[in-house]
C-alpha positions as CSV (number, residue, x, y, z in Angstrom):
1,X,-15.7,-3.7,54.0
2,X,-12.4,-3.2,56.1
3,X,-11.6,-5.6,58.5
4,X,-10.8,-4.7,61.8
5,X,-7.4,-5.1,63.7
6,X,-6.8,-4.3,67.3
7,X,-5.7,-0.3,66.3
8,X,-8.9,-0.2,63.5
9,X,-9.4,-1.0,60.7
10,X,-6.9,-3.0,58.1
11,X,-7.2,-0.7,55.1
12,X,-6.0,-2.6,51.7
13,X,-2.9,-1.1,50.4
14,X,-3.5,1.6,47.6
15,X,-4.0,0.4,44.1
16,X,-0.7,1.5,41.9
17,X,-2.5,1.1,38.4
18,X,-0.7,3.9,36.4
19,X,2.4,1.8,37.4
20,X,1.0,-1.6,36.5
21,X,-0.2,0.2,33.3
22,X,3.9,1.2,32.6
23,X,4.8,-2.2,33.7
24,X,2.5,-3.9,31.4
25,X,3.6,-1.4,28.4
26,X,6.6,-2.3,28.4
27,X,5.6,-6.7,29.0
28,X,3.8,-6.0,26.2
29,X,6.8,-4.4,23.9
30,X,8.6,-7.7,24.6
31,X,10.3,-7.2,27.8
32,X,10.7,-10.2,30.3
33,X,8.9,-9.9,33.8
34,X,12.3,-9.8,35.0
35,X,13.3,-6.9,32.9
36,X,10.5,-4.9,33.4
37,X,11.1,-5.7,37.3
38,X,14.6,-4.3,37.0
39,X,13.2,-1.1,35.3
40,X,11.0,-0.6,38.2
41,X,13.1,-1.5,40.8
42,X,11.2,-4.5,41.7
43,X,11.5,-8.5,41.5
44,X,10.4,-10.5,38.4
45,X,7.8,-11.9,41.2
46,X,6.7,-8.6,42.0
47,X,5.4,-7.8,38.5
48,X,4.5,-11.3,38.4
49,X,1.8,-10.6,41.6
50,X,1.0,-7.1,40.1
51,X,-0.5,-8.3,36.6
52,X,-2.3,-11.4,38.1
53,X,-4.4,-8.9,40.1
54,X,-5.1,-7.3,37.3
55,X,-6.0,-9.8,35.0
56,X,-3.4,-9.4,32.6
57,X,-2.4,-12.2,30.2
58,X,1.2,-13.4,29.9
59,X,2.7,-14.4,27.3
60,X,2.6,-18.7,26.7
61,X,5.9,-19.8,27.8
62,X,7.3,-22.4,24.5
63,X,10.3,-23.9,24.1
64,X,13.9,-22.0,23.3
65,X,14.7,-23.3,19.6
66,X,17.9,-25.1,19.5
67,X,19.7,-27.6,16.8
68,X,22.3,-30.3,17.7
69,X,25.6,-30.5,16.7
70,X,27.9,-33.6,17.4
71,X,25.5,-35.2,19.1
72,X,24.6,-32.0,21.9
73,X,21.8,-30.0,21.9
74,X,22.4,-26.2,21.8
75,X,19.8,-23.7,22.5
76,X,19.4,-20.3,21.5
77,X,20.2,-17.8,24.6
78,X,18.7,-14.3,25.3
79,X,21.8,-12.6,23.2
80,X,21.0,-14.7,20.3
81,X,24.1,-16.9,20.5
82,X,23.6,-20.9,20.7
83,X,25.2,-22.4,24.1
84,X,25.4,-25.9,25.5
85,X,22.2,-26.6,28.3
86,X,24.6,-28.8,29.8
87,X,28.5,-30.0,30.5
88,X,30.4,-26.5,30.1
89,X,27.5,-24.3,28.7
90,X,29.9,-23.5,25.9
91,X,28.9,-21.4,22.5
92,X,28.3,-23.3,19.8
93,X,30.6,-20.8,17.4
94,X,33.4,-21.5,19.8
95,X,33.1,-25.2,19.2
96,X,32.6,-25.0,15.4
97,X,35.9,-23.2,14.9
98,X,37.5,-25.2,17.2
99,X,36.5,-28.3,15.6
100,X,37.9,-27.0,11.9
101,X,41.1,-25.2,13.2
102,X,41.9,-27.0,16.5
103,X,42.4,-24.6,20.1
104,X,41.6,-21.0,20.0
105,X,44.9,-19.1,21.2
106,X,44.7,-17.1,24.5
107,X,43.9,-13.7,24.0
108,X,41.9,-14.6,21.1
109,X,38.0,-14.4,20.1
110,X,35.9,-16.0,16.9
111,X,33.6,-13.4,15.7
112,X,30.5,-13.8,13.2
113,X,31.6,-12.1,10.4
114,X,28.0,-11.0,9.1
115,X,26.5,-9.9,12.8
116,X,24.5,-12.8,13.4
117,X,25.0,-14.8,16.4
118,X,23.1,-17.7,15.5
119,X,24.9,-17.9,11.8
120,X,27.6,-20.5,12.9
121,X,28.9,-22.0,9.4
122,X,32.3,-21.9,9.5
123,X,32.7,-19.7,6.3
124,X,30.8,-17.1,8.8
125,X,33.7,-17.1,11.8
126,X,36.9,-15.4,12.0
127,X,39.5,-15.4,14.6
128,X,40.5,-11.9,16.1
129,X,42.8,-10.5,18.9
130,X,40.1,-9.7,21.9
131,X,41.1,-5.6,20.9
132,X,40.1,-6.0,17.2
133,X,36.8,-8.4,18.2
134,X,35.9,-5.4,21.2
135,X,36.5,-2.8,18.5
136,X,34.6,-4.5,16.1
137,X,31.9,-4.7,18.6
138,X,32.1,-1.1,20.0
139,X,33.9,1.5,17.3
140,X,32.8,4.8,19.3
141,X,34.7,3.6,22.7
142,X,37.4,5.8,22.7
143,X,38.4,4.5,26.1
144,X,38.5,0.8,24.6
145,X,40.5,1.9,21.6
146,X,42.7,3.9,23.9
147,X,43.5,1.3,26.1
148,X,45.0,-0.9,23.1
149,X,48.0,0.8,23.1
150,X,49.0,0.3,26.7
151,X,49.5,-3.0,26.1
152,X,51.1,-2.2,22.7
């Protein structure tokens, strides 16, 4: 039963379900609610609100992995690399090079040679001017690769 306000009744706002169904879809493909928010143009806490009407289960919540190295903890971010939590949030493959081949020069990156991000043994890094990492990286950019040469 409506309630009634001073012009009427208060009608509840329509039910959107075809869009919570979308939403949900994609939650379900392995999308954060803050993902799924930005394809919707809405907030994480709006899809948050729109699946707990509904009923719909999350996903439990666990812990990031993470390892240690020299004594601090790294954990695993959403790009797959290892980072610090605390004290310069640094990458984990930045601090193993640097630890076997001292200061990484300016205008240099260290790149994981077989594509995997969380592979950090040394054997696996290799130093590159930031052109050659970016190209590495993204080969059809013909606006990246053309823009090495102004420099050049």
């Amino acid at each position: 039963m409506a309630q009634m306000g001073t012009e009427g009744p208060i009608m509840p706002r329509p039910r959107n379900d075809e869009k919570a169904d979308a939403m949900y879809d994609l939650y379900t493909q392995g999308f954060s609610l803050e993902q799924v928010g930005r394809a919707f143009s809405t907030t994480r806490q709006g899809v948050y609100k729109m699946f707990a009407l509904r009923n719909f289960p999350l996903r439990k919540i666990g812990p990031l992995p993470f390892i240690f190295w020299n004594g601090e903890k790294y954990s695993i971010r959403s790009n797959g690399y290892y980072a610090k939590t605390r004290r310069g949030r640094r990458y984990l493959h930045t601090e193993v090079w640097e630890s076997a081949h001292g200061e990484i020069p300016h205008g240099y990156d260290v790149h994981h040679v077989d594509g995997d991000p969380s592979n950090n043994a040394i054997g696996n890094l290799g130093l590159y001017t930031k052109a050659e990492h970016s190209s590495l990286h993204y080969p059809g950019n013909f606006a990246f690769q053309m823009s090495r040469f102004k420099n050049a």
